[in-house]
N, C-alpha and C positions, 0 to 999 in steps of 0.2 A: 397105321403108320409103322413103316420098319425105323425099331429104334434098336441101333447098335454100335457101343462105343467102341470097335474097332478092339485087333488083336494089339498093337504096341499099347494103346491105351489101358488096356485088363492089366499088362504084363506092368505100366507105371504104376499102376494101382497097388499090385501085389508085392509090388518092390516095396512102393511105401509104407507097406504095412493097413491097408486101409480094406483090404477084401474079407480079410478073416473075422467070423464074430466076437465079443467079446468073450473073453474069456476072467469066471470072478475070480477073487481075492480071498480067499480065508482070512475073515477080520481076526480070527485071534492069531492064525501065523503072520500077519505084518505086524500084531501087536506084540507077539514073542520078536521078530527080528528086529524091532526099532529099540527092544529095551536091550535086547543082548550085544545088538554093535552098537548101537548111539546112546544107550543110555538114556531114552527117553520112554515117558509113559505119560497118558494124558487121552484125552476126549479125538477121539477119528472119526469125522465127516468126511464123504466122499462128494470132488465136486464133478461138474459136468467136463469132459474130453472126447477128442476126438478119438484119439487112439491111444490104450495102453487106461491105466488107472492117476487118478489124484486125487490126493486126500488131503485136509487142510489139520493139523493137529494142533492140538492146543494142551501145551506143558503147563508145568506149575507156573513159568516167567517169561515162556517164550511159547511164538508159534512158529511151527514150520509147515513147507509144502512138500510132501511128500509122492514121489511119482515112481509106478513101477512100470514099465515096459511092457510095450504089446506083446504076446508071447510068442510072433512071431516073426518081431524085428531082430534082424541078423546082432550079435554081441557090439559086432565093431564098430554099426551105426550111432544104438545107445553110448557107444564110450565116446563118438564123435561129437556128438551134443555135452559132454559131461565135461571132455577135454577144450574145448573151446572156449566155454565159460572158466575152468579153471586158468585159461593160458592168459584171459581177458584179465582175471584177479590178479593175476602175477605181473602181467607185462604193462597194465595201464590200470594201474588197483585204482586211480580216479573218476573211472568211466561207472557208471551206477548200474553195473550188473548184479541179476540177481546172485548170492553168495552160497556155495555148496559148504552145506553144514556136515564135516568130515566123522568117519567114523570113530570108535574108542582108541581102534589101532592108525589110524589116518589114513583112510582108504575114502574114496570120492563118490566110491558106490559101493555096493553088495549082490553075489548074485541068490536069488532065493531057489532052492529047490521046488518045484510044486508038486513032485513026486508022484511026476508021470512020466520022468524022463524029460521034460523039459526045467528051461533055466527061464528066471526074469531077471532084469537088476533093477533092485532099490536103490535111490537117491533120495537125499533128502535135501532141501535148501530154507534159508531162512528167511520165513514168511514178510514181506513186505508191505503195511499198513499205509491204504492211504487210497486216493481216485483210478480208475481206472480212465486213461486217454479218452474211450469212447464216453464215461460217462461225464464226461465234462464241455463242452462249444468252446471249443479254443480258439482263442484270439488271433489274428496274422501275427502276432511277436511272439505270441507261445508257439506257433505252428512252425516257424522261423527256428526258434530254439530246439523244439523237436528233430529238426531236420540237422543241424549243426550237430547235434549228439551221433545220430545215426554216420555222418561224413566221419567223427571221431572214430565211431564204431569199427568202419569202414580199414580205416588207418592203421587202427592198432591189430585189423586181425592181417594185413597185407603178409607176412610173414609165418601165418600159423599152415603148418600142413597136418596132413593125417590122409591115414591109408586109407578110411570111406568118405573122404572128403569128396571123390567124384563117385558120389553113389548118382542111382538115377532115383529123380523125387517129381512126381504128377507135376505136384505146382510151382514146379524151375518152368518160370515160363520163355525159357528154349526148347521145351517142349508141346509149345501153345498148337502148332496145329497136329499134332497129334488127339487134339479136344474136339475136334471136328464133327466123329460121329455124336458127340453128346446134342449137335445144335437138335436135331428130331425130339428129343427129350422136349422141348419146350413147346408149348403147345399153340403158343398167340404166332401165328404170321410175322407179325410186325418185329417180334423180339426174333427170331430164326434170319430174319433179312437182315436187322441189324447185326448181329453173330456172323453171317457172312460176311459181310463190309468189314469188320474188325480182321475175319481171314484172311482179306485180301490184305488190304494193308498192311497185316502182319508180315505178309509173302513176301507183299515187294516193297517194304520198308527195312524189316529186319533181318529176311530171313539172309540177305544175302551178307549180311554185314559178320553173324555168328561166329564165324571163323576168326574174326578181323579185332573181336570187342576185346576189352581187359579184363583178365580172370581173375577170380578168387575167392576162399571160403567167406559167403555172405551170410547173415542172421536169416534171410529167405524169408520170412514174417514181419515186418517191423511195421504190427499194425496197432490201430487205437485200444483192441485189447489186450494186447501183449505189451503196453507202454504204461508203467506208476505214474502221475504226476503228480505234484503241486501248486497247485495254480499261486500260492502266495511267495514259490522262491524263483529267486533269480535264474537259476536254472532251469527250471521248469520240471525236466524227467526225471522222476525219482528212483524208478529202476525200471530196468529190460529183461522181459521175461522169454522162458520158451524158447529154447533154438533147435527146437525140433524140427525145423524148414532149415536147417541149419546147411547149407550144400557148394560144393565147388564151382560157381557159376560166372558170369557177365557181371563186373561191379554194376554197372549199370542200373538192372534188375532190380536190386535191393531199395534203390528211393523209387522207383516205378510200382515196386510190389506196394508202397505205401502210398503214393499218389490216388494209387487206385480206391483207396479206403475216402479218398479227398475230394476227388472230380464228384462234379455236381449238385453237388451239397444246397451249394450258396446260393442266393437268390440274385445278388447282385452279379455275380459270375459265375458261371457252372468252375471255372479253373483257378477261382481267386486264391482261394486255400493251397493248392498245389503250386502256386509261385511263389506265398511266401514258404514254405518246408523245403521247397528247392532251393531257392532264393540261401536259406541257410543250412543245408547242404554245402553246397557249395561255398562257404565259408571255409569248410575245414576241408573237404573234398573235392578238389575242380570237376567240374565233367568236360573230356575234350569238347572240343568244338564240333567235332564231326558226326559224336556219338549225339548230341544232343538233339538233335533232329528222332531220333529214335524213342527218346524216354517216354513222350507222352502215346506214342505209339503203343511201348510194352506197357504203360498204365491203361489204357483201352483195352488188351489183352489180358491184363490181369482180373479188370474186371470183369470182363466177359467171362472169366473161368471163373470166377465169385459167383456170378448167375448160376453158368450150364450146372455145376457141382450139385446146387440145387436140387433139381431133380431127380437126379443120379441118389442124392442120398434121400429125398423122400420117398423113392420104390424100395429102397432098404429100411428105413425106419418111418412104417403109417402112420405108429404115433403121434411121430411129428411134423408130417405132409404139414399144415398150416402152419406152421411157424415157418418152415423152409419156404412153401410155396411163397410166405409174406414176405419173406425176407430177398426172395429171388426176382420178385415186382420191384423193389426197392434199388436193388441193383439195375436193373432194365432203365427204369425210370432215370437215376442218374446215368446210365451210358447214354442214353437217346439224349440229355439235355446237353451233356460232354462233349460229344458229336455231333449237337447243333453250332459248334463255333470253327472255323473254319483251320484246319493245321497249321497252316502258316503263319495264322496269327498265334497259336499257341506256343509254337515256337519262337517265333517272334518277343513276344512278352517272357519267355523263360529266358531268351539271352535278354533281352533289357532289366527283368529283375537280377542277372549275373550281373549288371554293371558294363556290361560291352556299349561302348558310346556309338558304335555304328551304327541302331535300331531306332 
């Protein structure tokens, strides 16, 4: 089988930081720069990332999450993530982002020498205790709640710019068929046909609208593991992590990027979950009228690239071929059930959870 994910596809890759290996950390140089700018010292585990490092530290009174930069994402990107959340603390301090824990001198980050001629920047933010989204079966009112946060989200960055805000990032999925040569990656028939059928419709649902969508800098991830919650408060989301997907995009995209994490799930409806998070979205967030026909389209395509990724990163790490492989079944599984219910109707029932009495 020729498997080749195509030259603009290599070049999203390397933009996003995701081709080059890791590169480690000298634990005692991050444990000299956390004490000499933040003042902190204490026990450093490293947790699991896709790209760049993180480490969960634990002070005398406090913990924080400590991240330092792939070594060979461009400065401006890392400051775009750093700036976003700082712009989020400032301009809507109500919304439950994660908090950047500032340096001695009150700087938002630090850059480290690794004294090879290149630079990384440390951050550090303060650790937030409590469930992670995925590991909790959230309710349609919590699911509701989730999705209102994210519209808030939404809102308060309408206004935020920055000079790599239009970087290019793999998984802005207006870049979705550029993922085309990954479908060979997958090995079952059945999953490559369905991969197709998501292209098409991508084609002729989205692709023609791109030019036409509403822009602007989105969180690009806002998925179950990147979400704190609490299942016993009113609110529900207790902070939003990671805006490493952080990009100048289609508002749109950003409740589609989480939809995707939502279709198929449910046994009573593959889409039930994804009406109510919409459902409160659209509380604080409208989605036009026009666009709306599209969203569960870009949640099909998002998921599909959740799949294809799959494989793409199990030829790179063997290690962990079975956990990816499993995880890439899992995906397939809920698109195929996703895509057993007919669009119409799915759109259909996403304007009648908006409350439109015409449906």
């Amino acid at each position: 089988m020729n498997k080749s994910p195509g030259a603009v596809f290599q070049r999203l890759l390397e933009e996003s930081s995701l081709l080059a290996s890791s590169q480690p950390v000298d634990p005692l140089l991050l444990k000299n720069m956390l004490e000499r700018h933040y003042g902190l010292n204490g026990d450093i585990s490293q947790l699991g990332s896709e790209k760049g490092h993180t480490f969960r530290l634990e002070a005398k009174a406090n913990e924080y999450l400590v991240k330092v930069s792939p070594f060979d994402e461009p400065e401006p990107v890392t400051a775009l993530q750093i700036a976003a959340i700082r712009y989020l603390d400032e301009a809507a301090h109500a919304l439950p982002v994660q908090r950047i824990k500032p340096t001695l001198d009150r700087r938002d980050s630090v850059l480290i020498d690794m004294e090879d001629g290149a630079y990384r920047t440390l951050s550090v933010f303060c650790f937030v205790e409590g469930l992670l989204w995925e590991q909790l079966d959230a309710n349609l009112e919590q699911l509701t709640k989730a999705g209102d946060m994210l519209g808030q989200v939404n809102n308060a960055l309408r206004s935020f710019g920055h000079p790599a805000a239009a970087r290019s990032l793999v998984y802005d999925i207006r870049h979705f068929l550029h993922w085309a040569g990954l479908v060979e990656y997958a090995p079952d028939p059945k999953h490559r046909l369905l991969a197709r059928r998501v292209f098409k419709l991508f084609e002729k649902v989205v692709l023609p609208r791109l030019s036409s969508l509403e822009m602007q800098l989105i969180h690009g991830d806002y998925a179950p593991n990147n979400v704190v919650v609490d299942p016993h408060s009113d609110v529900f989301v207790k902070a939003i992590l990671d805006f490493g997907d952080a990009v100048h995009s289609a508002v749109i995209f950003d409740p589609a990027n989480t939809v995707a994490h939502l279709i198929g799930r449910s046994q009573d409806h593959p889409w039930q979950d994804a009406f109510a998070f919409v459902a409160g979205y659209k509380q604080s967030r409208p989605i036009n009228e026009s666009d709306l026909p599209l969203l569960p389209v870009a949640a099909l395509a998002r998921l599909t690239m959740l799949a294809l990724i799959r494989y793409w990163k199990a030829e790179r790490a063997p290690d962990r071929s079975e956990e990816l492989l499993a995880s890439a079944e899992y995906y397939w599984a809920n698109l195929e059930r996703a895509m057993g219910v007919p669009l119409d109707d799915v759109i259909a029932r996403f304007r009648y959870r908006a409350g439109d009495p015409g449906t």
